[in-house]
C-alpha positions as CSV (number, residue, x, y, z in Angstrom):
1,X,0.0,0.0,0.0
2,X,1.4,3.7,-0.8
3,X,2.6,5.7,2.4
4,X,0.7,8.8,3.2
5,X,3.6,10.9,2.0
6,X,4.1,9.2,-1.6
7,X,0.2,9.7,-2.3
8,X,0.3,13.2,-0.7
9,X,3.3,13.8,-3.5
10,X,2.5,16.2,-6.2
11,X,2.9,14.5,-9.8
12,X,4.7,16.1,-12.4
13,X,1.7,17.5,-14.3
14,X,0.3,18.7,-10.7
15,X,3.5,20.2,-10.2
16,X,2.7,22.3,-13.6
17,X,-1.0,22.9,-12.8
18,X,-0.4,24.6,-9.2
19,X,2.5,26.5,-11.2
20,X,0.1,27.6,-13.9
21,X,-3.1,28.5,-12.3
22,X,-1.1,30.2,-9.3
23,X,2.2,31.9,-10.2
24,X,2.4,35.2,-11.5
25,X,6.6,35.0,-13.2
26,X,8.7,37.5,-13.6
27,X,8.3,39.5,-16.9
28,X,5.1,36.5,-17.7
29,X,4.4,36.7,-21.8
30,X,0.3,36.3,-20.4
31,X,-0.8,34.3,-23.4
32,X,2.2,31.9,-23.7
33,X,2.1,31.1,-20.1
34,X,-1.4,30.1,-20.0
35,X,-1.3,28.1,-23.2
36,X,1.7,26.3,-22.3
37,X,3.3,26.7,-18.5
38,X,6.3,26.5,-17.0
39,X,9.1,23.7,-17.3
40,X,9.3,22.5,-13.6
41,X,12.8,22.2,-12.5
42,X,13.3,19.7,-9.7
43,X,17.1,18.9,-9.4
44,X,20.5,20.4,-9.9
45,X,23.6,19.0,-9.9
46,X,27.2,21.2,-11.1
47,X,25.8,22.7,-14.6
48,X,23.3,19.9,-14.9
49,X,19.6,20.6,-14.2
50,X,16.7,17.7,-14.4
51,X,13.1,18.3,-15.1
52,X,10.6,16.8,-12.9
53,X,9.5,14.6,-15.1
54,X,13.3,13.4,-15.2
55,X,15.1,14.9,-18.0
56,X,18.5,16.1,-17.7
57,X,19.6,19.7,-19.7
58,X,22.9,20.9,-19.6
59,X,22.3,24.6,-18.1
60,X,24.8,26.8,-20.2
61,X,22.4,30.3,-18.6
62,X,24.0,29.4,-15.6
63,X,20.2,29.9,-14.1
64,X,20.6,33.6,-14.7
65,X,24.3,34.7,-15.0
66,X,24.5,33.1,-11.8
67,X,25.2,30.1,-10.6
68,X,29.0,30.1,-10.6
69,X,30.5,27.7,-8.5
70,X,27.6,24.7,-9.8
71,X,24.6,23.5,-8.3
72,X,24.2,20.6,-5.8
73,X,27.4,21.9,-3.8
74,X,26.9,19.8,-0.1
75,X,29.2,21.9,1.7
76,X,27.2,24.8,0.7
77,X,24.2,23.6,2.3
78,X,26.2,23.1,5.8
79,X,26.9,25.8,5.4
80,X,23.6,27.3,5.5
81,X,22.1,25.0,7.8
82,X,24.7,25.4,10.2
83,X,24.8,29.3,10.5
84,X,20.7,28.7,10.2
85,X,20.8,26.8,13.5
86,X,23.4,29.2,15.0
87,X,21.6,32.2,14.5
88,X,18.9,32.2,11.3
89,X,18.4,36.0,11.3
90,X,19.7,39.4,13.2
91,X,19.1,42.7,11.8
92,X,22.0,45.1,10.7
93,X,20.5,48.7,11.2
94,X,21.9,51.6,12.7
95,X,24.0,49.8,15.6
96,X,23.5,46.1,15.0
97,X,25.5,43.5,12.9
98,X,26.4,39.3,13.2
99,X,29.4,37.8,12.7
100,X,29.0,36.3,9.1
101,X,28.0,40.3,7.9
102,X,31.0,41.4,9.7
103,X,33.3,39.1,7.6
104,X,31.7,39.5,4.5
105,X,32.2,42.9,4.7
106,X,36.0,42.4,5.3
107,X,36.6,39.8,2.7
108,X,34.9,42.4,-0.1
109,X,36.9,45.0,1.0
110,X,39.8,42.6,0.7
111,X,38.9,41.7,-3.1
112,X,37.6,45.2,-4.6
113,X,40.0,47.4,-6.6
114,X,41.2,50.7,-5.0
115,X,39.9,52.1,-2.0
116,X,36.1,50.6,-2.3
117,X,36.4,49.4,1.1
118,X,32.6,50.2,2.4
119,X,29.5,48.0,2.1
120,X,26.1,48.5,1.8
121,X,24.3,44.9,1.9
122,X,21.5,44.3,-0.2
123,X,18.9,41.6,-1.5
124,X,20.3,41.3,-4.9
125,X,21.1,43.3,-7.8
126,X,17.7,45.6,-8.7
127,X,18.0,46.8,-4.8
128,X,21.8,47.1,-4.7
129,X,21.3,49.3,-8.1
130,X,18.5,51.8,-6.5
131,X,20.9,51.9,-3.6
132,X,23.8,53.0,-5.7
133,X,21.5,55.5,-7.3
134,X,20.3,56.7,-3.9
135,X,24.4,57.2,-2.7
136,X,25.1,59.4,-5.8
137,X,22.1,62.1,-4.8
138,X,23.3,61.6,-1.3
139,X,27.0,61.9,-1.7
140,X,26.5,64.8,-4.0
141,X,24.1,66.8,-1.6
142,X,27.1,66.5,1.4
143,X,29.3,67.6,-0.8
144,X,27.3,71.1,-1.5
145,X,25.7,70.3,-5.1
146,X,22.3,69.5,-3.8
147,X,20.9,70.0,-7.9
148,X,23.6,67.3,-8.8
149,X,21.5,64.2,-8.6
150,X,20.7,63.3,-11.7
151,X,22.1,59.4,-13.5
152,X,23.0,59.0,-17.0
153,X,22.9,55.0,-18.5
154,X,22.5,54.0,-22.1
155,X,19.9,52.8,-24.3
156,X,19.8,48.9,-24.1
157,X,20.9,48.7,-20.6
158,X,19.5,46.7,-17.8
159,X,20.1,47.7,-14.3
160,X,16.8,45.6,-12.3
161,X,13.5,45.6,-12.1
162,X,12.8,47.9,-9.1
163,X,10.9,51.3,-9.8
164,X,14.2,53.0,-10.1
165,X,16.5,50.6,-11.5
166,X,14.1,50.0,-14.2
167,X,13.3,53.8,-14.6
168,X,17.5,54.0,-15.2
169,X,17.8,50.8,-17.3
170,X,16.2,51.1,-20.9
171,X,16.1,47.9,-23.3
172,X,14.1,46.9,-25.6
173,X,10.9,45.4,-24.3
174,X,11.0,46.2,-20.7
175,X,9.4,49.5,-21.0
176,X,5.6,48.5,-21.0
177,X,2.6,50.9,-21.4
178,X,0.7,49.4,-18.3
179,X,3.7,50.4,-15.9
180,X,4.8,54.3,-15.0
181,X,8.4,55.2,-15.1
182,X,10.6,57.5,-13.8
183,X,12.0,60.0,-16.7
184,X,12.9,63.7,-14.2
185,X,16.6,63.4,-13.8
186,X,17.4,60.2,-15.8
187,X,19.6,60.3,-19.3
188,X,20.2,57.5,-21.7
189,X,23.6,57.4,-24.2
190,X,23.8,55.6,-27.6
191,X,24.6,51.5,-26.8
192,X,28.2,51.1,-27.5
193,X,27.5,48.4,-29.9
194,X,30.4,47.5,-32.4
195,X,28.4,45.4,-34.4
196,X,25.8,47.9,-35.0
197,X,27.5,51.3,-35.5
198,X,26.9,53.4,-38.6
199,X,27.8,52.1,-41.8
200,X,31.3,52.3,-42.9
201,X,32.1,53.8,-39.6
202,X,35.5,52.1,-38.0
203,X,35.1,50.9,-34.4
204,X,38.0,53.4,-33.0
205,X,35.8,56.5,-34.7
206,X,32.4,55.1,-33.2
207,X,34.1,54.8,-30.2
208,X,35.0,58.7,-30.7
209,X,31.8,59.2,-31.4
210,X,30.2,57.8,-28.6
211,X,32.6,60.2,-25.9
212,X,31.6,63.1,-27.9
213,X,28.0,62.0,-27.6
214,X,28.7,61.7,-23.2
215,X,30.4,65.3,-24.1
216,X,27.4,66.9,-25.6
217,X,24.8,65.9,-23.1
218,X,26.7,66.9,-20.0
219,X,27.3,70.2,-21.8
220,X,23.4,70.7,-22.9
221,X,21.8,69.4,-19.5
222,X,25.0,71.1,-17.3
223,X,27.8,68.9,-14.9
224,X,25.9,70.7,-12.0
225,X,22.9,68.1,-12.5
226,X,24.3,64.7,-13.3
227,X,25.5,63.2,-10.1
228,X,26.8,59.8,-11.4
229,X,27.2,57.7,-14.5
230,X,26.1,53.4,-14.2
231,X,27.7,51.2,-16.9
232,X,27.9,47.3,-17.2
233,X,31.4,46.2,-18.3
234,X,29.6,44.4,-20.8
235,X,25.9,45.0,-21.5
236,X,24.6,41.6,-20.0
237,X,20.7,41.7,-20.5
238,X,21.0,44.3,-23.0
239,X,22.6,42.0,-25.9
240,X,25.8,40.8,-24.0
241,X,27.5,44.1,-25.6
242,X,31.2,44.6,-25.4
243,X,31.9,48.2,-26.1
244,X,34.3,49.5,-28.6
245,X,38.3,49.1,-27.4
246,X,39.2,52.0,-24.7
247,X,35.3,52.8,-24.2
248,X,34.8,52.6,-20.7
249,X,38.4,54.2,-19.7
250,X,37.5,57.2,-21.8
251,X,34.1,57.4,-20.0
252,X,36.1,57.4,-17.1
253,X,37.8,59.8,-17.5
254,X,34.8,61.9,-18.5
255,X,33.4,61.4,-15.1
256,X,36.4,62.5,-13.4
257,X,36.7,65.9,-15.3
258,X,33.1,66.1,-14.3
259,X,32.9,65.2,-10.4
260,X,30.5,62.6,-11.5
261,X,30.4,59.5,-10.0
262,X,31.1,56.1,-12.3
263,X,28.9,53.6,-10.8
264,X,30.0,50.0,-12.6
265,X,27.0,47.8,-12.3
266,X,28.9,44.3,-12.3
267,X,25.7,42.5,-11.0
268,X,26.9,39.9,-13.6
269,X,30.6,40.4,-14.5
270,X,32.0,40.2,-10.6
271,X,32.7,36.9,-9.4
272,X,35.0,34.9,-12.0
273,X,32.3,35.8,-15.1
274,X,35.2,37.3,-17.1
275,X,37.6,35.6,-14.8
276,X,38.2,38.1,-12.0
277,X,36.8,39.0,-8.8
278,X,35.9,42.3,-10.9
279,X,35.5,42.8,-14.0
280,X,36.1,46.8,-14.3
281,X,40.1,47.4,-13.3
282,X,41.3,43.6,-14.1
283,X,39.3,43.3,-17.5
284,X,39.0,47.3,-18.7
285,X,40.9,49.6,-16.5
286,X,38.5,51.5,-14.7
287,X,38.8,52.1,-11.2
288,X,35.0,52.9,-10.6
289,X,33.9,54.7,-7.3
290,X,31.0,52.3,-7.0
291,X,30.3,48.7,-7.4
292,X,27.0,46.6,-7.4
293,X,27.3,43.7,-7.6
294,X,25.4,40.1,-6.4
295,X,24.3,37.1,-8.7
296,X,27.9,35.3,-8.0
297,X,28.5,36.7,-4.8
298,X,26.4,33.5,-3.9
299,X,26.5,31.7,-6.5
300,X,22.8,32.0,-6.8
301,X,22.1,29.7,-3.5
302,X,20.4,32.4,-1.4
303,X,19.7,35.9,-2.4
304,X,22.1,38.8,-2.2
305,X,23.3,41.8,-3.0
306,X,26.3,44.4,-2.6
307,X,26.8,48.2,-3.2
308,X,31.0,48.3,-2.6
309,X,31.9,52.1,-2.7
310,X,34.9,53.9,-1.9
311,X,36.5,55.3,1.5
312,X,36.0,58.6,-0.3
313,X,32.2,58.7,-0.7
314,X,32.1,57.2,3.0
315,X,34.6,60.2,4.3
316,X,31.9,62.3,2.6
317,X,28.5,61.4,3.7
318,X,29.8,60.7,7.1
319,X,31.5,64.0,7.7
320,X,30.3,66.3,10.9
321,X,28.6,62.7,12.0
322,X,24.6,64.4,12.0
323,X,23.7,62.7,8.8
324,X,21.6,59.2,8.6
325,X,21.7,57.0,5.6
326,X,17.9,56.0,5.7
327,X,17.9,53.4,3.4
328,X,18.6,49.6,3.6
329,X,16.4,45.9,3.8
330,X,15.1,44.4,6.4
331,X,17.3,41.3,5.2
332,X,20.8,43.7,4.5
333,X,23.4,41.5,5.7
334,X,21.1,38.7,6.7
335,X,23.2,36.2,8.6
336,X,22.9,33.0,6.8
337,X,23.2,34.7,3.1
338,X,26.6,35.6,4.4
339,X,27.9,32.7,5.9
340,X,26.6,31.3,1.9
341,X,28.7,33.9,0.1
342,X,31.9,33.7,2.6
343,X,31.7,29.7,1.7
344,X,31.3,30.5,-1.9
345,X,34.3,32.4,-2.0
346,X,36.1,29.9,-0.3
347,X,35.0,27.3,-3.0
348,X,36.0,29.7,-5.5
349,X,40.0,30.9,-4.0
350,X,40.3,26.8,-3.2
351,X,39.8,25.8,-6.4
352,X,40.7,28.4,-8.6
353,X,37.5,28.6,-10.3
354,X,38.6,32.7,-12.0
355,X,41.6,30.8,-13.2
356,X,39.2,28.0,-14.6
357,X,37.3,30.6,-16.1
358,X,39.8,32.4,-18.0
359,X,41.3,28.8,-19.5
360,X,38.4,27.2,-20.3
361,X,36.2,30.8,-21.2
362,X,38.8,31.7,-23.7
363,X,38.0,28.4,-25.2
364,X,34.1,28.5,-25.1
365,X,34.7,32.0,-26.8
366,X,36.5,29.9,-29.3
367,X,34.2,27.4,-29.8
368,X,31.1,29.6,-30.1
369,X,32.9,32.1,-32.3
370,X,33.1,29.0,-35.1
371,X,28.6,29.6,-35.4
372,X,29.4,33.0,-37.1
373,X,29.9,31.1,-40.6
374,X,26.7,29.9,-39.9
375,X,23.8,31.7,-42.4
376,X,21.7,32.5,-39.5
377,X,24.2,34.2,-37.7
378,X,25.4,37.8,-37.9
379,X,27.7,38.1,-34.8
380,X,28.9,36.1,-32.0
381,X,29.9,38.2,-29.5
382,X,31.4,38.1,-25.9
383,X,34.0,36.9,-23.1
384,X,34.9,34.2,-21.9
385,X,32.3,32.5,-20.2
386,X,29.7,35.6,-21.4
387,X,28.7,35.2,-25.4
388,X,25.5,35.6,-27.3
389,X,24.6,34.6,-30.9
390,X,22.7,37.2,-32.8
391,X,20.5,35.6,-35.3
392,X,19.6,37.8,-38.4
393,X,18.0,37.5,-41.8
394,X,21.3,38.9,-43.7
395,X,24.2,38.8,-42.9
396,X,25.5,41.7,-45.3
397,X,22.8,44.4,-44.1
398,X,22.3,43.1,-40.9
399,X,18.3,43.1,-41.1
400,X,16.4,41.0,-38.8
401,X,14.0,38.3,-39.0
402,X,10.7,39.4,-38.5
403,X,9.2,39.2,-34.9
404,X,7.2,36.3,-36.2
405,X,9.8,33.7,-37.2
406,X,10.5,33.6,-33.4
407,X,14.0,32.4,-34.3
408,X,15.5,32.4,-31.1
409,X,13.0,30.9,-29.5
410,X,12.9,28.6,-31.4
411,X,16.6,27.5,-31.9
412,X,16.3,27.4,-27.3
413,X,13.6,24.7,-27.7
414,X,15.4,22.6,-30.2
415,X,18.1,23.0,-28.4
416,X,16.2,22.2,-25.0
417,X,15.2,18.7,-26.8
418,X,18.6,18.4,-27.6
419,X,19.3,18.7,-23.6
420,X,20.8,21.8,-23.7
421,X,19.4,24.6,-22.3
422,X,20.1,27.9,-23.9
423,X,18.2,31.6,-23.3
424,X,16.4,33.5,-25.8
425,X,16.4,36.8,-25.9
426,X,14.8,39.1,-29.0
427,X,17.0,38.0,-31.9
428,X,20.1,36.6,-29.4
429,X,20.7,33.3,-27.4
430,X,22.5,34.2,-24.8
431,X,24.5,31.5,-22.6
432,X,26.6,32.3,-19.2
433,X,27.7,28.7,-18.1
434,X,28.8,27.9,-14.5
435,X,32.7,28.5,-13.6
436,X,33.1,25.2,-13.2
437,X,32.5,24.0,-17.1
438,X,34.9,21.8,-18.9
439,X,36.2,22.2,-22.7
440,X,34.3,18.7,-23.3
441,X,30.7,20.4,-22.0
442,X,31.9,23.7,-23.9
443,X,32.2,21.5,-26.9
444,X,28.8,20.1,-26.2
445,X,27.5,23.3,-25.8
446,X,28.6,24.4,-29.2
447,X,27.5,21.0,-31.2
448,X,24.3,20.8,-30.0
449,X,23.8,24.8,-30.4
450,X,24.6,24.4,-34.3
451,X,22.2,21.5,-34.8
452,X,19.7,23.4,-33.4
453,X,20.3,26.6,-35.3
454,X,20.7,24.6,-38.4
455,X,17.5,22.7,-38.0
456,X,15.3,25.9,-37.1
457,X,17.5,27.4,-40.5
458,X,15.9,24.8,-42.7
459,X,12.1,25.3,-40.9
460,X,12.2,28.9,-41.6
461,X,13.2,28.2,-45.4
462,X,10.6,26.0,-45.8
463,X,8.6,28.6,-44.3
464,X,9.5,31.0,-46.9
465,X,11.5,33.3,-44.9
466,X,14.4,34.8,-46.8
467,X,17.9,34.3,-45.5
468,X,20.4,36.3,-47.4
């Protein structure tokens, strides 16, 4: 006879149903969702994920940019359970902290660049954004420019989904009629897209181009009202963009001749993505005055988030001691997420998981770089363990499919039946494996990613689409 427990035991398709008729997901396409539901995930294991219904998929996403060090990690979970058990929650306002916060904080300090030795705890990388945000206007008031508090990002960018990080981030399709934003004191650049500058324009003059464009605004809206600039190394969500050669020093250095603060929003690129702790000094030379950064600081086990900013902006806001910082999260340093993202970074030093990721990234590069000869495909672009394919119609002019052909789409669900999971994105499929991949999965990766574009090439010819 069946225990209690086995017949109390949701089934599969249950699993689905409760999903379906209950869950509202983040940025839910409404009529997909209730025509088809949501794959159930019910294991993990390194980069391996299984379905419930038993089906293993090789996770190249990395769930989203994020899980690092691999799923399934036992010591991990100790880890948790045993700072759980110890002491599950203490808040860290005003005068309180716990002894997991208190390290954390150290060990950050330890790995930043420069003098960002200060840190503001957050839930992840929307709130640690809208924090950042929230410094600049602060920082900028103390210092005596109380009308300096205004952010300039660029078009394609996405900073998180809160009402201010969205407000400052601006890609394609997450600005939605239903929803309000906020537009008073927010400016958006050109994306510093190589592959889709003006015609017969070389990459060093775009990139000219695009500091006389930084130039021009701060000279048309005045210094005196833009408090601080937010870049991604590389555009992550935006199209996996890496700007033109000397980019992101030269904005730099724009900043500083400004007295505007260059907030590097390395939500994805910190913690061994490009191979380094962070991405901005070790990958592109810019010493940034604030860092946000989560996603790999736990390796996606618990929730987290980090605003690392420098002793300079502390000396600042704290100066005369009268002023209060009054913003923060009830879970801002939350015990057990720290003990989870001290052990991480053990995991990480011990087995040199940023050296891992620069040997075997270089060669996933490699290896996905080989699908530009492909008809479909207009550019592979990327680093290391960070690429995206953009899919377009020709490959001379660059001209897209139309929205119909769902391409991409398309190619991710061959591709998921292939038992590879890749993530579509407009035109893109966009893959961020864990740190821990090997050049055999990378070549797995890349074979079962051609099939799949190969055999959603042929459907969309015999669908009459022109490929040129």
């Amino acid at each position: 006879m069946p225990s209690v427990l086995a017949l109390n035991t949701p089934s599969p398709a249950d699993l689905w149903a409760m999903d379906r008729e209950h869950a509202l997901h983040p940025w839910t396409q409404f009529g997909t969702f209730e025509r088809e539901g949501a794959l159930v995930i019910s294991k993990g294991e390194g980069c391996w994920l299984w379905d419930a219904d038993g089906r293993r998929y090789f996770d190249s996403v990395g769930g989203l940019w994020c899980t690092n060090i691999g799923l399934g990690r036992r010591e991990m979970a100790l880890a948790m359970a045993d700072q759980a058990e110890r002491l599950a929650f203490s808040n860290t306002f005003v005068d309180m902290t716990n002894e997991p916060s208190a390290r954390l904080a150290a060990k950050l300090a330890e790995l930043t660049p420069g003098d960002l030795n200060r840190v503001h705890f957050t839930t992840g990388g929307s709130t640690a954004v809208d924090s950042a945000a929230r410094m600049v206007g602060f920082y900028q008031h103390a210092m005596g420019r109380p009308k300096k508090q205004g952010i300039v990002a660029r078009d394609h960018s996405y900073h998180g989904s809160t009402y201010l990080s969205q407000s400052i981030g601006k890609r394609p399709g997450d600005r939605v009629e239903e929803f309000r934003y906020k537009t008073d004191g927010i400016w958006h650049l050109s994306v510093p897209n190589p592959y889709r500058r003006p015609a017969k324009m070389t990459e060093a003059a775009f990139c000219d181009w695009l500091i006389a464009e930084f130039e021009a605004l701060i000279a048309k809206v005045g210094a005196d009202r833009i408090g601080g600039f937010i870049a991604e190394p590389i555009q992550a969500s935006g199209g996996v963009i890496v700007p033109p050669e000397g980019y992101l020093k030269r904005m730099w250095e724009v900043c500083q001749r400004h007295d505007i603060l260059f907030i590097a929003d390395e939500v994805v690129t910190s913690f061994g993505r490009l191979g380094h702790w962070f991405a901005s000094w070790d990958e592109f030379g810019v010493q940034p005055d604030i860092i946000c950064t989560a996603k790999g600081l736990t390796s996606g086990y618990v929730p987290m988030g980090a605003v690392l900013f420098s002793d300079r902006i502390w000396d600042v806001m704290a100066e005369g001691g009268a002023r209060w910082f009054s913003s923060g999260y009830t879970y801002a340093g939350h015990p057990v997420a720290s003990a989870v993202a001290l052990k991480n970074i053990e995991i990480m030093e011990r087995e040199d998981l940023l050296g891992n990721a620069t040997k075997v990234g270089a060669y996933f590069e490699a290896r996905m770089k080989e699908l530009a000869a492909m008809p479909l495909v207009g550019d592979v672009r990327g680093k290391k363990l960070m690429v995206c394919v953009e899919n377009v119609a020709d490959k001379e002019t660059k001209a897209v499919l139309p929205d119909e052909a769902n391409e991409s789409k398309r190619i991710s669900n061959a591709a998921e039946a292939m038992g590879l999971m890749v993530r579509p994105m407009g035109h893109l499929n966009v893959m961020s494996p864990p740190l821990v991949i090997t050049e055999a999965q990378a070549d797995f990766v890349a074979e079962v990613l051609e099939r799949a574009i190969r055999q959603v090439t042929d459907e969309l010819v015999r669908e009459g689409f022109k490929l040129g």
